[in-house]
C-alpha positions as CSV (number, residue, x, y, z in Angstrom):
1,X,48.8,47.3,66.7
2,X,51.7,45.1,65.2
3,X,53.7,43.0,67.4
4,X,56.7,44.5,69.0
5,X,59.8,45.0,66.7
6,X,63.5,45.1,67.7
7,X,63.5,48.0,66.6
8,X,61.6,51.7,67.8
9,X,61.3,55.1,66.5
10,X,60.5,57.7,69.4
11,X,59.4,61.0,68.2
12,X,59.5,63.6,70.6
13,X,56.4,66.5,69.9
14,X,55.7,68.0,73.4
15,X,57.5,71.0,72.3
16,X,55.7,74.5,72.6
17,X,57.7,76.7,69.4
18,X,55.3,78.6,68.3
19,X,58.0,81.5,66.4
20,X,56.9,79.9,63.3
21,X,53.5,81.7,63.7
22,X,50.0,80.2,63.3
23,X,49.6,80.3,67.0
24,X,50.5,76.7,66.8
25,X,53.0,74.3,68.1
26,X,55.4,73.8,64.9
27,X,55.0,70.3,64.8
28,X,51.2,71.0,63.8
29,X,51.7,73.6,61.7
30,X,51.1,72.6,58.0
31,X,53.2,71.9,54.8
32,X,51.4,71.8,51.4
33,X,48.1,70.7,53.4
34,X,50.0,67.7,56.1
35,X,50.7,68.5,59.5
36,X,54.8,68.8,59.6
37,X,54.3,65.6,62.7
38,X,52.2,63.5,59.9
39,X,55.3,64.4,57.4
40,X,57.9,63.6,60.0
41,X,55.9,59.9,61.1
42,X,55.5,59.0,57.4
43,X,58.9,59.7,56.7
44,X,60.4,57.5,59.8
45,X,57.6,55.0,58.4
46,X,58.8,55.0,54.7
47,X,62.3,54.8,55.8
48,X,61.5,51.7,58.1
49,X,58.3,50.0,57.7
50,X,59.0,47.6,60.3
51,X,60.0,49.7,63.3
52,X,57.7,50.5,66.1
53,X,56.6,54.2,66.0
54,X,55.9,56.2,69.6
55,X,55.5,59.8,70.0
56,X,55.9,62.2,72.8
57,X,52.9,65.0,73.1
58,X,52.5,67.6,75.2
59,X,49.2,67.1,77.4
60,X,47.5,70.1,75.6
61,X,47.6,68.4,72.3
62,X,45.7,65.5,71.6
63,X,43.2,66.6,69.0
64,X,45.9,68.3,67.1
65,X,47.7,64.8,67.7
66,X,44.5,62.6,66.3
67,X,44.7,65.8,63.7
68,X,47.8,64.4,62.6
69,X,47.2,60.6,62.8
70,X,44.2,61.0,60.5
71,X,46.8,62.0,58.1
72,X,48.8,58.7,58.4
73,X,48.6,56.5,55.7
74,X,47.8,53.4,57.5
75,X,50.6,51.3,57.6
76,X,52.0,53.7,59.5
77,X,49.1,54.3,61.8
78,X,49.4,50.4,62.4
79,X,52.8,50.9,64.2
80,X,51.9,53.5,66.4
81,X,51.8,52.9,69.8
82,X,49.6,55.0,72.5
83,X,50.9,58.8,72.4
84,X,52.6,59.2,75.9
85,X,52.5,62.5,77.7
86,X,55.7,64.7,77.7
87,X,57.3,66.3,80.9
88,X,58.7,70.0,81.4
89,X,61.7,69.9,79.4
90,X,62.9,67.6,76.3
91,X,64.6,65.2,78.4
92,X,61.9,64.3,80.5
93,X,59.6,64.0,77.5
94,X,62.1,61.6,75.8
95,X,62.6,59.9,79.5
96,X,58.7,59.3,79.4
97,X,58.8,57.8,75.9
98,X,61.6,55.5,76.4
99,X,60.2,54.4,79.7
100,X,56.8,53.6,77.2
101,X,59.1,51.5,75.0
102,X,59.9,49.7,77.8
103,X,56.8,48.2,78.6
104,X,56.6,46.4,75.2
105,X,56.9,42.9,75.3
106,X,59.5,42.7,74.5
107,X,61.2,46.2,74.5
108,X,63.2,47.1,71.3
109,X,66.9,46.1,71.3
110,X,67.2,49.4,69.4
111,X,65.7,52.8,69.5
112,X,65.9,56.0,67.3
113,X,65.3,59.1,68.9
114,X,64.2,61.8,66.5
115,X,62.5,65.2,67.1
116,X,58.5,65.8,65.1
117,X,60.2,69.3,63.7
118,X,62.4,67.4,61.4
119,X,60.1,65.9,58.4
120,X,63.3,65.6,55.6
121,X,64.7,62.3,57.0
122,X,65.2,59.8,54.9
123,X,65.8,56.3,54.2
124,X,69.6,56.6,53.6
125,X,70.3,58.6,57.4
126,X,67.7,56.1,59.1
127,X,69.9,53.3,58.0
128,X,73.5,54.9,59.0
129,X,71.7,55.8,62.7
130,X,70.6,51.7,62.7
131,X,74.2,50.5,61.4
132,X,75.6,53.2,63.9
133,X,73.8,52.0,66.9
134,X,74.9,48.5,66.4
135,X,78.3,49.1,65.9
136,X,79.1,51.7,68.8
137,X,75.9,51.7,71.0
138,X,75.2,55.2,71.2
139,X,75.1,57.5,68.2
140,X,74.3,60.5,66.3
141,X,74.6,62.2,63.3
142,X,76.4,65.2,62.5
143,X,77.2,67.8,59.9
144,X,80.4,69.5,59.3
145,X,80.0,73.2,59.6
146,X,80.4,75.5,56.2
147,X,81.1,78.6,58.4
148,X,83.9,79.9,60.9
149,X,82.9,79.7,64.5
150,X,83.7,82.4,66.8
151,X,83.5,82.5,70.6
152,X,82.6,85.3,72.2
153,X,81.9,87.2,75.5
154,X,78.8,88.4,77.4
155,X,80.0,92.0,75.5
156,X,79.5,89.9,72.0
157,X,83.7,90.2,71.7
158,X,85.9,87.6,70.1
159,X,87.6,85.5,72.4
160,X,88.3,82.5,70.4
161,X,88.0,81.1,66.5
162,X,87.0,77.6,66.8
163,X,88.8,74.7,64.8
164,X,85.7,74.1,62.9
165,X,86.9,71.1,61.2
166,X,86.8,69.0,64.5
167,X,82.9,70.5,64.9
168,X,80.1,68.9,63.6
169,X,76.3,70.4,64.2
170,X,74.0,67.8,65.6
171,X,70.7,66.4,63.9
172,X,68.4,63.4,65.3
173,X,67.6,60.8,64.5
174,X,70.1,59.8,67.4
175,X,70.6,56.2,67.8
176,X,71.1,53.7,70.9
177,X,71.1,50.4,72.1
178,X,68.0,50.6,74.1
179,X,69.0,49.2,77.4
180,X,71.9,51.8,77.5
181,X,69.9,55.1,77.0
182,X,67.2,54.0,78.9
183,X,69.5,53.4,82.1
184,X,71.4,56.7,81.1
185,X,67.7,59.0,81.6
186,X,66.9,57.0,84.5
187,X,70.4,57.7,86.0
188,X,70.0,61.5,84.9
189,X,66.8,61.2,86.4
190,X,67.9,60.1,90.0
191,X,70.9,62.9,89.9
192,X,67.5,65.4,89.3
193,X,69.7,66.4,85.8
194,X,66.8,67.3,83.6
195,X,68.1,70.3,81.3
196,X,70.4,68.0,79.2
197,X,69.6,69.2,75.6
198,X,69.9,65.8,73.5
199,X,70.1,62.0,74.5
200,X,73.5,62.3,73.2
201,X,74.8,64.4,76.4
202,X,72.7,62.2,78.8
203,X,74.3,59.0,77.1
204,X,77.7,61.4,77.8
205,X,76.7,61.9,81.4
206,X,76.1,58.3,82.3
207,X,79.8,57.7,80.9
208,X,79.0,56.4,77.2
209,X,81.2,56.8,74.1
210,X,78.9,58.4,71.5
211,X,79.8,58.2,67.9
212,X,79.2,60.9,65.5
213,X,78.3,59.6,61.8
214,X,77.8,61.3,58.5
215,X,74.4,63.5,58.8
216,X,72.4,65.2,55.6
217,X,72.0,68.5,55.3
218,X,68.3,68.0,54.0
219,X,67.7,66.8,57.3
220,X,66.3,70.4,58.7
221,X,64.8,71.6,61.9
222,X,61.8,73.8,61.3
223,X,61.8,76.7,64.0
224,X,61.6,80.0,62.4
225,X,59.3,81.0,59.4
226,X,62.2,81.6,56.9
227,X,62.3,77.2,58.0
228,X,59.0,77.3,56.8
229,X,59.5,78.9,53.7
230,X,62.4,77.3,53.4
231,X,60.9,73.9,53.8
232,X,57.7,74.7,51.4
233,X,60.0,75.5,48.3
234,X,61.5,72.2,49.3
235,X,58.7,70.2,48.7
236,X,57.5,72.3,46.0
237,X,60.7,71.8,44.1
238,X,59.9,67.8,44.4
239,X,56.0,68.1,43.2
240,X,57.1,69.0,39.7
241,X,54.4,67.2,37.3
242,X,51.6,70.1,37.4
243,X,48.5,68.6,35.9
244,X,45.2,69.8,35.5
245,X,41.4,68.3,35.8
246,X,38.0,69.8,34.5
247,X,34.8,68.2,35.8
248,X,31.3,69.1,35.0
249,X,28.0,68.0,36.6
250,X,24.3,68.7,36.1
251,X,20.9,68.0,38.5
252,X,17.7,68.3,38.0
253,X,15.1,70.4,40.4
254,X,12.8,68.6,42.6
255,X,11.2,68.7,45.5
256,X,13.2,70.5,48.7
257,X,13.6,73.0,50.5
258,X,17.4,73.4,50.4
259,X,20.1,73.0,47.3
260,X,23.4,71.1,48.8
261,X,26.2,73.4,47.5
262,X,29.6,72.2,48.1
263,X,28.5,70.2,50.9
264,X,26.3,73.3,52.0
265,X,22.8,73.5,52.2
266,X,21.3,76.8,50.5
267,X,17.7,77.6,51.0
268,X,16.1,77.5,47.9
269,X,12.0,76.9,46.6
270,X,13.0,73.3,45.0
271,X,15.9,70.5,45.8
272,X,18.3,68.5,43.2
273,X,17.4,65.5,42.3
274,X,20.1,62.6,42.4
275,X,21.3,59.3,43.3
276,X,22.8,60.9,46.2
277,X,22.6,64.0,47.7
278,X,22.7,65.9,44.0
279,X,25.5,68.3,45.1
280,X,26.3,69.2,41.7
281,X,29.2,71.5,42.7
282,X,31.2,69.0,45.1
283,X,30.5,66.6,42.2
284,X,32.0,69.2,39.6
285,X,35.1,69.8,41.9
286,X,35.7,65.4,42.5
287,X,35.6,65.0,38.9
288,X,37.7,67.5,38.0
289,X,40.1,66.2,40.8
290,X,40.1,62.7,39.5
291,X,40.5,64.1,35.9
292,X,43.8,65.8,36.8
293,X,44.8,62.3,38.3
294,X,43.7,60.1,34.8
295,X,41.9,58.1,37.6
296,X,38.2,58.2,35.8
297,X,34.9,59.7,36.9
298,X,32.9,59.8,40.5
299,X,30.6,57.2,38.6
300,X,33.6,54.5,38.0
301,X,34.5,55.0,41.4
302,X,30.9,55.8,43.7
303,X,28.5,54.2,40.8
304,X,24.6,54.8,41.0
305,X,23.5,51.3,41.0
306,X,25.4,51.1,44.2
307,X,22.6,51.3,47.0
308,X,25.6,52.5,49.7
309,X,25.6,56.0,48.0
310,X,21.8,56.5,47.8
311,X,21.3,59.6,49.7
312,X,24.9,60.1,50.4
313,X,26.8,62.8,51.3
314,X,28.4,64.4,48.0
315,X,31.6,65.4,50.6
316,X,32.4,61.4,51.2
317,X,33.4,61.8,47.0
318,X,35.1,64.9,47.4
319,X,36.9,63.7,50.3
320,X,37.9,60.5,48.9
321,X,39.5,62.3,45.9
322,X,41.5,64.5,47.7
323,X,42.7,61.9,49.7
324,X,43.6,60.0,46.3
325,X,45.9,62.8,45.3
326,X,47.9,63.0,49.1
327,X,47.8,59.0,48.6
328,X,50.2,59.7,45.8
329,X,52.1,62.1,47.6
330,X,50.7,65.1,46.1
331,X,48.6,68.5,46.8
332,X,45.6,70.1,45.1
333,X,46.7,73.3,44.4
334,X,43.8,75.2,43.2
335,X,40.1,75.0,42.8
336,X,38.4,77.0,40.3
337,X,34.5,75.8,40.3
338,X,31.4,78.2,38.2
339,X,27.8,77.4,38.9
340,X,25.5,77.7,37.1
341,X,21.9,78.7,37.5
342,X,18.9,81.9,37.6
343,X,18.5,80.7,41.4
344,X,19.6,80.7,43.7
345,X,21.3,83.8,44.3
346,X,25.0,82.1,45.0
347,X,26.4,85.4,46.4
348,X,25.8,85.4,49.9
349,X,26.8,81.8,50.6
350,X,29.4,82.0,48.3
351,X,31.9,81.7,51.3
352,X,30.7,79.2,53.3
353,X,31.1,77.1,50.2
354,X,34.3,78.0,49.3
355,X,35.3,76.9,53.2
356,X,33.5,74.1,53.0
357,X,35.5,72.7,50.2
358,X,38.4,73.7,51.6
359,X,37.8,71.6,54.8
360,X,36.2,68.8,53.0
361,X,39.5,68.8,50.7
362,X,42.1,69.3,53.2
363,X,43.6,72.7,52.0
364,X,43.6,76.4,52.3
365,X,40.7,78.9,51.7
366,X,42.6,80.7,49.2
367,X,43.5,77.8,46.9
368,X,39.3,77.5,46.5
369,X,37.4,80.0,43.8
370,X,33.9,79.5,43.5
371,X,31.8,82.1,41.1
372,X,28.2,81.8,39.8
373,X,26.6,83.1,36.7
374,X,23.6,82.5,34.9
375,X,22.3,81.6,31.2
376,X,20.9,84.9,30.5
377,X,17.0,82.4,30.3
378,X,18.9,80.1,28.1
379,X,18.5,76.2,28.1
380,X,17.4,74.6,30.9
381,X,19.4,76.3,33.7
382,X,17.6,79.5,32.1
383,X,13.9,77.4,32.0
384,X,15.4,77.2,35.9
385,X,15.0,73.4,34.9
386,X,17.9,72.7,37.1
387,X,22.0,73.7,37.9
388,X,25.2,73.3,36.6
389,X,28.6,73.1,37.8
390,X,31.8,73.4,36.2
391,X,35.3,73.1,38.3
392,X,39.1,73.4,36.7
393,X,41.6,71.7,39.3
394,X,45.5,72.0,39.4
395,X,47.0,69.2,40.9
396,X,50.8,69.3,42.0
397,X,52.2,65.3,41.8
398,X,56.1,64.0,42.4
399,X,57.2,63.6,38.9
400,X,57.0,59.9,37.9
């Protein structure tokens, strides 16, 4: 870990909203591939790559937590402190963070409390929350409402129309001076106040002045699954340059008792013979990946006269090229690989291959096709000499 910086991001994920569906926590649901907490922490990241990052988990989640960090880029990972444990409500979780900040040494003179189910922050909003904070101490930012604002009744009547030009809708990421919002939830804490809804209102009920500065209405909470939706044609919208790859990959038979298929291993009477584990499909599928990226071949990048790949997992390629294409903030969108061969019969593994390249690249089932067909006794896939592979991948990148 870094040294201590003035200033602290505190990301509060202990939440349990689960009406976005997946059966998941929304903070670990996924967007184009990336955990919407990974999106969130490499957004606070990007916008300040100096700032100490701490999250807030619920005690349930840790592997869907180290889920996440895996999906850090690692500068960001290199500013994380240890995730600390949340309590029953949001104020207690962000009470338990802050007290966590404290025990840096030093603490931050400035921290910036933002919630894991907004991942559209950016640069420009982190900045006014850090000019914010040191000009008035405590503040957040806020959007002016489009709509009119009614009040109304337990009968769902009218009672009031609300001047919604003195309203503004709240967003994190809200911004203190660290000593004051620290004392503030500790002060909440001793009244046994614990249902405060923001740190705005427990900065408010320790006596503070909070300042309301310009918010961005990009800067959405993901609850519901129109959010999601919502939030998917937002990213899609910024992945505009749509490339594709082909790759192509023969091996030999030898010896075995077990083809490696897309990193699975089918019973066959012979293996493939290769440098590394001959898994001419995963092969197929890497180069066709680092074709769509104009990034060379798996032999510029894992060559054969290296000894570290004899033997070697075919996956370790595929992996690394999928993780190429999210280095440059994009998603594979579709994988469309053809083997080739007389045996073996592809049919019944074919899906246990197609989700094993789907985990090995990070992405759904249904962006994976994998077919087979054979050469009708032709050449030497029809001498059953050896396989073939041939992939086609569709890569979505942010236009240049």
């Amino acid at each position: 870990m870094n040294a201590p910086s003035p200033l602290a991001i505190l990301v509060v994920a202990g939440g349990r909203g689960v009406r976005a569906g997946d059966g998941l926590p929304k903070q670990y649901r996924k967007l184009l591939g990336k955990t919407v907490l990974a999106r969130t922490l490499d957004a606070m990241h990007a916008a300040c790559p100096d700032a100490q990052l701490a999250v807030v988990i619920h005690p349930d989640d840790a592997a869907l937590y180290e889920e996440s960090l895996a999906q850090l880029a690692p500068p960001a990972r290199a500013r994380l402190i240890a995730p600390t444990i949340g309590g029953a409500t949001r104020q207690r979780s962000a009470h338990n963070g802050l007290e966590a900040l404290a025990r840096l040494a030093p603490p931050p003179d400035i921290v910036l409390i933002h919630d894991a189910a907004r991942p559209f922050c950016d640069a420009a909003l982190v900045a006014r929350a850090i000019a914010a904070a040191g000009v008035h101490q405590a503040a957040v930012p806020g959007a002016a409402l489009a709509d009119t604002v009614k009040q109304i009744d337990a009968h769902g009547k009218v009672t009031a129309t609300q001047d919604r030009a003195v309203l503004r809708a709240v967003q994190t990421p809200q911004a203190f001076r660290f000593d004051l919002i620290l004392a503030a939830h500790r002060a909440a804490a001793a009244r046994g106040q614990g249902e405060l809804t923001d740190d705005a209102a427990v900065a408010e009920a320790a006596g503070h002045s909070v300042h309301v500065f310009a918010g961005d209405a990009a800067n959405i909470k993901l609850t519901s699954r129109e959010d999601f939706a919502h939030a998917h044609a937002m990213l899609l919208a910024e992945l505009c340059d749509i490339r594709t790859g082909q790759g192509y990959d023969v091996h030999a038979f030898g010896p075995g008792e077990h083809v490696w298929l897309g990193g699975v291993a089918v019973p066959h009477s012979h293996g493939l013979v290769g440098h590394s584990d001959a898994d001419v499909l995963a092969h197929a599928v890497a180069d066709a990946i680092l074709g769509a990226l104009a990034d060379g071949d798996i032999g510029a990048h894992f060559p054969p006269s290296d000894a570290r790949w004899k033997g070697a997992a075919s996956s370790i390629f595929l992996a690394e090229a999928a993780r190429w294409v999210r280095e440059r903030g994009g998603v594979i969108a579709h994988i469309d690989a053809t083997i080739v061969c007389e045996a073996p019969k592809i049919g019944p593994h074919r899906d246990r291959i197609r989700a094993s390249l789907a985990e090995i690249m990070g992405v759904e089932i249904g962006r994976v096709a994998v077919k087979a067909t054979t050469s009708e006794r032709l050449g030497f896939t029809g001498r059953n000499e050896g396989m073939a592979a041939l992939a086609i991948a569709t890569v979505r990148l942010p236009a240049a």
